[in-house]
N, C-alpha and C positions, 0 to 999 in steps of 0.2 A: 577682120577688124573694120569689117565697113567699106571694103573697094570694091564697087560694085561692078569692073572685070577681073576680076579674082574671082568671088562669085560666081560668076559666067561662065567663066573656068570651069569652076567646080560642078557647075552643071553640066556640062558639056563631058567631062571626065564620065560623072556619075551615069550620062545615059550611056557612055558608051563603052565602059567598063573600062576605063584604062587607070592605072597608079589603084584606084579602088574595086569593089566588088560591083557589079550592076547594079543600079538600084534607081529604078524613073521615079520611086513617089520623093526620092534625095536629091534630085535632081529636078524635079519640080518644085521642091522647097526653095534652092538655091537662085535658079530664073528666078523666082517669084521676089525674093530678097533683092536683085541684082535690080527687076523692072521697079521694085517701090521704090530705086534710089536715081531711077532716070533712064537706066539702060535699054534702049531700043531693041538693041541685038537681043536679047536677055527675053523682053517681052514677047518677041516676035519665036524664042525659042521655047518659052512657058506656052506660048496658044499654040504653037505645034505639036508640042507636046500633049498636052489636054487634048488632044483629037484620039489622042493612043491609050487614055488612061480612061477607067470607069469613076463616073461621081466620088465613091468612096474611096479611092485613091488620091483626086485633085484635093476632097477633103483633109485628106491625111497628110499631104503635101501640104494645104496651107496651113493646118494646126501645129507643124512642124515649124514654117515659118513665123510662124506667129508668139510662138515660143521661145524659138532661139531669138527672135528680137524682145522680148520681153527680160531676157535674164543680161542682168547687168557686164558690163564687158569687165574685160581681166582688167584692163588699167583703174577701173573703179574700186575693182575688187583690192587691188595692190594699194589704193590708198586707202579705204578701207580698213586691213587689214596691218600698214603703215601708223595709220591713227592709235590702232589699239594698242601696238607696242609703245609707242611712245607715251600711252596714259602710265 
């Protein structure tokens, strides 16, 4: 929901397979999430990261991020969806 050490987290899981499946271009999505929100740590683990991945990766990583922040959050959705019922 936008905490960008939560995030961080989740980066940090993702590269190193723990709770989830391995997955660095998921984990680069998430750095990348965590550094648009301020996160130093976050940032400084997104450019370490991209040292280990190919172009087409870091790209796939950011179109990732760029997505999941494009789509409306749940509490939008829940009013939203709030609205309708009550027409």
């Amino acid at each position: 929901s936008g905490d960008r050490d939560a995030q961080n987290n989740f980066g940090v899981m993702y590269v190193k397979g723990e709770v989830v499946q391995q997955d660095v271009i998921e984990a680069y999505k998430w750095f990348s999430l965590a550094a648009q929100q301020g996160s130093v740590g976050a940032a400084k683990n997104r450019d370490q990261l991209s040292l280990m991945l190919s172009g087409d990766q870091i790209a796939e990583g950011t179109k990732r991020a760029v997505l999941f922040k494009s789509r409306p959050s749940e509490s939008a959705l829940e009013v939203a969806s709030l609205e309708q019922l009550a027409e």
